[in-house]
GUVO-329931 format. One record per residue: x, z, y of N, C-alpha, C, O, CB in turn; residue in one letter. Coordinates in Angstrom, 1 decimal. Glycine has a CB too. Layout:
<<X; Z; Y>; <X; Z; Y>; <X; Z; Y>; <X; Z; Y>; <X; Z; Y>; A>
...
This chain:
<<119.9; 90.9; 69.7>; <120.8; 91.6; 70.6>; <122.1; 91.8; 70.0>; <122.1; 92.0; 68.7>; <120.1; 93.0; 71.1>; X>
<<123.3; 91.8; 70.7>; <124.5; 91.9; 70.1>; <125.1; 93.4; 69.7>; <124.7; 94.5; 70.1>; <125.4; 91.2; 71.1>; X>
<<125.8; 93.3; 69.1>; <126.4; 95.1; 68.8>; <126.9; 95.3; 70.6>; <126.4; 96.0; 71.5>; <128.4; 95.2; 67.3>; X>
<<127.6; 94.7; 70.6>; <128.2; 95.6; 72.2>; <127.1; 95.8; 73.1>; <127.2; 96.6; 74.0>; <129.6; 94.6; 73.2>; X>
<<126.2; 95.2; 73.1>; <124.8; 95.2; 74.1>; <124.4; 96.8; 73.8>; <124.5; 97.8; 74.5>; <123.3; 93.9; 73.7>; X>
<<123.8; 96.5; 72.0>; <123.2; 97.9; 71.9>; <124.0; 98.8; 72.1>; <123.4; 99.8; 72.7>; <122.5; 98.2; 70.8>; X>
<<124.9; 99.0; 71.8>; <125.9; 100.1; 71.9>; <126.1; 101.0; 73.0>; <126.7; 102.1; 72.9>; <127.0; 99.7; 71.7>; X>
<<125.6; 100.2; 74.6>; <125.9; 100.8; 76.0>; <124.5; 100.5; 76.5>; <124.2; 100.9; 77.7>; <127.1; 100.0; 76.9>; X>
<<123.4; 99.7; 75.5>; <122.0; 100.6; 75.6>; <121.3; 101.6; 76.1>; <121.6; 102.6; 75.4>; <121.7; 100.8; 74.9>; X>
<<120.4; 101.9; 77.0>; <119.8; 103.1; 76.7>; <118.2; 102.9; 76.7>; <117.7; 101.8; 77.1>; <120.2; 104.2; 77.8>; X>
<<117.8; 103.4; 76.4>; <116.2; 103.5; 76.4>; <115.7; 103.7; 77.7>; <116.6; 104.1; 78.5>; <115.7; 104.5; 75.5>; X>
<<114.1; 103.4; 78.2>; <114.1; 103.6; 79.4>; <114.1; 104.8; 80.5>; <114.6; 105.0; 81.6>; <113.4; 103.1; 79.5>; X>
<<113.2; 105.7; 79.5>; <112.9; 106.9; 79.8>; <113.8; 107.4; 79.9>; <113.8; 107.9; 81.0>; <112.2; 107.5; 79.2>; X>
<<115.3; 107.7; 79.1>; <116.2; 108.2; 78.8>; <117.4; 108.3; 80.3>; <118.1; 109.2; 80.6>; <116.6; 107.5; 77.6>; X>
<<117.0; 106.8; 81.0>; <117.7; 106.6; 81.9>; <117.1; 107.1; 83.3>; <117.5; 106.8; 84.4>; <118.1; 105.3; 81.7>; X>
<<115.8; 108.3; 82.8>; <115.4; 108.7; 84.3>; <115.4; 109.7; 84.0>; <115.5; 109.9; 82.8>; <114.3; 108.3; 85.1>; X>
<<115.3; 110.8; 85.0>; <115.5; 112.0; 85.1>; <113.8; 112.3; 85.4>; <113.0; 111.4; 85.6>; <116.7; 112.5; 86.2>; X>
<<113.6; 113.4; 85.3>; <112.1; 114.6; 85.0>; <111.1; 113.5; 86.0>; <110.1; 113.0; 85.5>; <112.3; 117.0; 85.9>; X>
<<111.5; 113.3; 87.1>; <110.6; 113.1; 89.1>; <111.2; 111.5; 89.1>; <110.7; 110.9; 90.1>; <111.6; 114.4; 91.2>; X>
<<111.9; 110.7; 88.4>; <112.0; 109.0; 88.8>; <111.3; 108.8; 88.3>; <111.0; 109.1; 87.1>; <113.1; 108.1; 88.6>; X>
<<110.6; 108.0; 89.2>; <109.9; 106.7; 88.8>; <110.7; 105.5; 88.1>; <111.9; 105.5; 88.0>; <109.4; 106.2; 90.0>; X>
<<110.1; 104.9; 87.7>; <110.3; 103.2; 87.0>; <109.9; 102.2; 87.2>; <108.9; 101.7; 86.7>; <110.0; 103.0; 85.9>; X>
<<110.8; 101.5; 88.1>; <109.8; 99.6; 88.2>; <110.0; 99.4; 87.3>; <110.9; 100.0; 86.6>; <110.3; 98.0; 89.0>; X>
<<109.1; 98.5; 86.7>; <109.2; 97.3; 85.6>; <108.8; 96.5; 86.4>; <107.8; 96.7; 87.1>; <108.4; 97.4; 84.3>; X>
<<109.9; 95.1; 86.4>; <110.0; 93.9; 86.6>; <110.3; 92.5; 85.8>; <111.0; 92.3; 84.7>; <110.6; 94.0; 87.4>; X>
<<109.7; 91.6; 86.5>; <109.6; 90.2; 84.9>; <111.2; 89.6; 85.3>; <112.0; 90.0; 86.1>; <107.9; 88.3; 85.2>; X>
<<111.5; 88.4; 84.4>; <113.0; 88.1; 84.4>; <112.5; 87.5; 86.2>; <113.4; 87.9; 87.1>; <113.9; 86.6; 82.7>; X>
<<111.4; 86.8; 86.7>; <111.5; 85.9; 87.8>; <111.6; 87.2; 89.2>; <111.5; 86.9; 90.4>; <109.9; 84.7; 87.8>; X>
<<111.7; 88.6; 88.6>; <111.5; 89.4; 90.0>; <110.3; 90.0; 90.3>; <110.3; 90.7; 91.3>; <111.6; 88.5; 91.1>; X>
<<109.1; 89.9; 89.6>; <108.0; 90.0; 90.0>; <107.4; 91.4; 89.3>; <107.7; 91.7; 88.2>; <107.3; 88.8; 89.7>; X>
<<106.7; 92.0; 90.0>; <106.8; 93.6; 89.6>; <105.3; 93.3; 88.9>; <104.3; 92.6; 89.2>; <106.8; 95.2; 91.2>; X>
<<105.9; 94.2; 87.4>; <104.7; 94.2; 86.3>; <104.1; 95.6; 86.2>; <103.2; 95.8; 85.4>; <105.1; 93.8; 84.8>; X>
<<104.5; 96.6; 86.9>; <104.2; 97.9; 87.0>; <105.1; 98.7; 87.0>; <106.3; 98.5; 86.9>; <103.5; 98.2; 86.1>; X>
<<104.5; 100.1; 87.3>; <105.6; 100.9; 87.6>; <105.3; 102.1; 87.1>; <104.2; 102.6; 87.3>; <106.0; 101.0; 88.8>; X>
<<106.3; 102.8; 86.5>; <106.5; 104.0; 85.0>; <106.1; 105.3; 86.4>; <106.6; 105.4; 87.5>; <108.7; 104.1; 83.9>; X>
<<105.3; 105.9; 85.8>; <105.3; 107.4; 86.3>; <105.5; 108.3; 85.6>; <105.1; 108.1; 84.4>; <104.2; 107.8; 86.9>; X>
<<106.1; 109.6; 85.7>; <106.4; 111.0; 85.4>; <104.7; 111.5; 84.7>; <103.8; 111.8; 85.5>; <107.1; 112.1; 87.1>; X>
<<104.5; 111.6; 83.6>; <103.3; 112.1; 82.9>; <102.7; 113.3; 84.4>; <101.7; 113.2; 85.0>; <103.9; 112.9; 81.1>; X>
<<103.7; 114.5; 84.6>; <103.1; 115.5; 86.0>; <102.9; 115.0; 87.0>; <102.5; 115.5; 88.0>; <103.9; 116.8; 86.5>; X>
<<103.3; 113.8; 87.0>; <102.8; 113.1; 88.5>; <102.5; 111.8; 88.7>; <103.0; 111.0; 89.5>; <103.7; 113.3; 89.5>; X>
<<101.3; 111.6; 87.7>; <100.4; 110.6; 87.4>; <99.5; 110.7; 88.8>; <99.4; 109.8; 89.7>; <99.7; 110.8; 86.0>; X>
<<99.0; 111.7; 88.8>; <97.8; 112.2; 90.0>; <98.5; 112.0; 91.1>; <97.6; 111.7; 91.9>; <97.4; 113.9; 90.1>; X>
<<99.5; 111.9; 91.6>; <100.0; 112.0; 92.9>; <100.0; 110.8; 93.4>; <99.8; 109.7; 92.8>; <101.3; 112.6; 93.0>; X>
<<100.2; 111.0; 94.9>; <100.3; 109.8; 95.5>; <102.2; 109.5; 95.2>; <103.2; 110.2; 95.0>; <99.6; 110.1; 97.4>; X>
<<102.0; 108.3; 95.3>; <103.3; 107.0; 95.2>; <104.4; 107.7; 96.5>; <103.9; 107.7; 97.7>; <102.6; 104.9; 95.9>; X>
<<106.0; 108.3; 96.3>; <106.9; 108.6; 97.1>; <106.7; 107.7; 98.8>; <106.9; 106.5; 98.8>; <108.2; 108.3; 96.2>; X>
<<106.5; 108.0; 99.6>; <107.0; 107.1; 100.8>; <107.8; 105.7; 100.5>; <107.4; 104.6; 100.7>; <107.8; 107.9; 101.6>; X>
<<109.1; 106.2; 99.9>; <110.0; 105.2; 99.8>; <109.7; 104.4; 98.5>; <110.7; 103.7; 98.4>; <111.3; 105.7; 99.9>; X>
<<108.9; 104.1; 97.5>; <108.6; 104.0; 96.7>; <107.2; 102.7; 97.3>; <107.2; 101.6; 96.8>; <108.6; 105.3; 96.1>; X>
<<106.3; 103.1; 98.1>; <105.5; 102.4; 98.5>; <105.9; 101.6; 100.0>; <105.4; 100.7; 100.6>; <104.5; 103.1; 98.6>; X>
<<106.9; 102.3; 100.1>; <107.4; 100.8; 101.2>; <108.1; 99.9; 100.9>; <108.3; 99.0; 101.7>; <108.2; 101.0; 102.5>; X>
<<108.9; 99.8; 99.4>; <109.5; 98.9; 98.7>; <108.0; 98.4; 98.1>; <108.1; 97.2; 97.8>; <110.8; 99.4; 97.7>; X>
<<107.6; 98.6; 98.0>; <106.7; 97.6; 97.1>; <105.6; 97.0; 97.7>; <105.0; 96.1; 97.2>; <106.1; 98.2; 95.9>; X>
<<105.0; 97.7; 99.3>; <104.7; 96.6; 100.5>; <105.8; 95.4; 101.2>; <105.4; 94.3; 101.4>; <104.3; 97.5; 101.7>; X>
<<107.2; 95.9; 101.6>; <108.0; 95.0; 101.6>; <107.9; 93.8; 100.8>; <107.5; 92.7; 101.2>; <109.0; 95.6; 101.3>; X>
<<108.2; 94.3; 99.4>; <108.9; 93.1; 99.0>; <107.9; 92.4; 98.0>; <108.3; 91.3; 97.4>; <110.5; 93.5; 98.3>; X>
<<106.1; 92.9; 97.5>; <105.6; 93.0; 96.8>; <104.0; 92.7; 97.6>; <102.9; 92.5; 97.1>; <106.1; 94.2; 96.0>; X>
<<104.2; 92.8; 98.4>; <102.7; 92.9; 99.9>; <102.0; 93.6; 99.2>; <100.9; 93.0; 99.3>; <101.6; 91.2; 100.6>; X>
<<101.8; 95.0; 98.0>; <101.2; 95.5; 97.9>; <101.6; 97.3; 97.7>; <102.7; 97.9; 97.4>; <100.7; 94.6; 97.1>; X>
<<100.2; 97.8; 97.9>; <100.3; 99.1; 98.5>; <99.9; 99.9; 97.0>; <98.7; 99.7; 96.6>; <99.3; 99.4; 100.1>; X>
<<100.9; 100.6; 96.2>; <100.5; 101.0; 94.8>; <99.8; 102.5; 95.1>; <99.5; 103.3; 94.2>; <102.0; 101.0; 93.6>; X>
<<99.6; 102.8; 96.6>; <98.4; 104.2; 96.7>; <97.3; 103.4; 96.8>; <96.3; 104.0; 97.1>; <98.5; 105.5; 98.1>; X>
<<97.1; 102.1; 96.8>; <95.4; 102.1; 97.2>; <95.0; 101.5; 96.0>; <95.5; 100.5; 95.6>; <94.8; 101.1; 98.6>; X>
<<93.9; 102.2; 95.3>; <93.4; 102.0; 94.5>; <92.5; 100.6; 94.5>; <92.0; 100.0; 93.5>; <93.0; 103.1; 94.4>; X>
<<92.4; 100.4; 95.7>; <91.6; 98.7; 95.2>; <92.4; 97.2; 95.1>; <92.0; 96.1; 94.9>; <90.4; 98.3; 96.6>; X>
<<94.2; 97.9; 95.2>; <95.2; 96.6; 94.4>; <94.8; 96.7; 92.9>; <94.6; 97.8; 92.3>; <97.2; 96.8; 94.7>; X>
<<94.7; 95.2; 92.2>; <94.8; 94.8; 91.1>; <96.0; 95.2; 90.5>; <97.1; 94.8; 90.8>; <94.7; 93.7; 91.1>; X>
<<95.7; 96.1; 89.6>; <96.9; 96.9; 88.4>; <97.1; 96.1; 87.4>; <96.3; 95.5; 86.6>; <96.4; 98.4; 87.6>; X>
<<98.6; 96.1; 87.4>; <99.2; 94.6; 86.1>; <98.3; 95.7; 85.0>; <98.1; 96.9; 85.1>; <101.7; 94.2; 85.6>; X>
<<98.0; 94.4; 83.9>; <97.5; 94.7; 82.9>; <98.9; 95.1; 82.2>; <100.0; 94.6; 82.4>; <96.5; 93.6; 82.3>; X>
<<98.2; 96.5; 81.1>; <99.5; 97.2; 80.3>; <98.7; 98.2; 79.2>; <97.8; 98.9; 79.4>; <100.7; 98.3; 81.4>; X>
<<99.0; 98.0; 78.5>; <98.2; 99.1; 77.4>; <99.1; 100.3; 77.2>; <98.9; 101.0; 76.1>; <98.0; 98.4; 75.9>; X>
<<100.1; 100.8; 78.3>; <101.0; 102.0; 77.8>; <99.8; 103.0; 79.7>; <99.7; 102.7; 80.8>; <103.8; 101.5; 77.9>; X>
<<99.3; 104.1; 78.7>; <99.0; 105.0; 80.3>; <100.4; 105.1; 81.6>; <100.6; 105.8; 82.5>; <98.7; 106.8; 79.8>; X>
<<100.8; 104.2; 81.1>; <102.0; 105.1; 82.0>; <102.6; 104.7; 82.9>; <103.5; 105.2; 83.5>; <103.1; 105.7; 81.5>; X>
<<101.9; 103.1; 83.1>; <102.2; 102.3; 84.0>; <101.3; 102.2; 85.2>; <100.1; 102.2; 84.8>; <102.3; 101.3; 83.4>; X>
<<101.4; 102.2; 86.2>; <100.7; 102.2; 87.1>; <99.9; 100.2; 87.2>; <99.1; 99.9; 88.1>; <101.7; 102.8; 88.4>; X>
């Protein structure tokens, strides 16, 4: 990575506030999971949050019987 890259860097977490969520997506577009708030692991997925990711992803991240990208961090859906 170059000096001017890291320099206007941020980490990921850093760049969300307490209640955002986090896509993580691959360079082709393709959603590899998505970062949740540790207090709202339990909860169901925002409205708008699960209609972007039936849109554009044909999958629904409240139903528990879609296949969860493999990740070894808890914090990915």
């Amino acid at each position: 990575m170059n000096e001017q890259k890291t320099a206007h860097s941020l980490k990921f977490e850093k760049a969300l506030e307490d209640n955002d969520y986090g896509l993580i997506l691959g360079a082709d577009g393709s959603l590899k999971g998505i970062w949740v708030p540790d207090h709202l692991w339990d909860e169901p997925f925002p409205l708008a949050i699960t209609a972007l990711c039936k849109a554009f992803y044909g999958i629904d991240p409240n139903d528990s019987n879609e296949d969860a990208p493999e990740s070894s961090s808890n914090k990915l859906h």
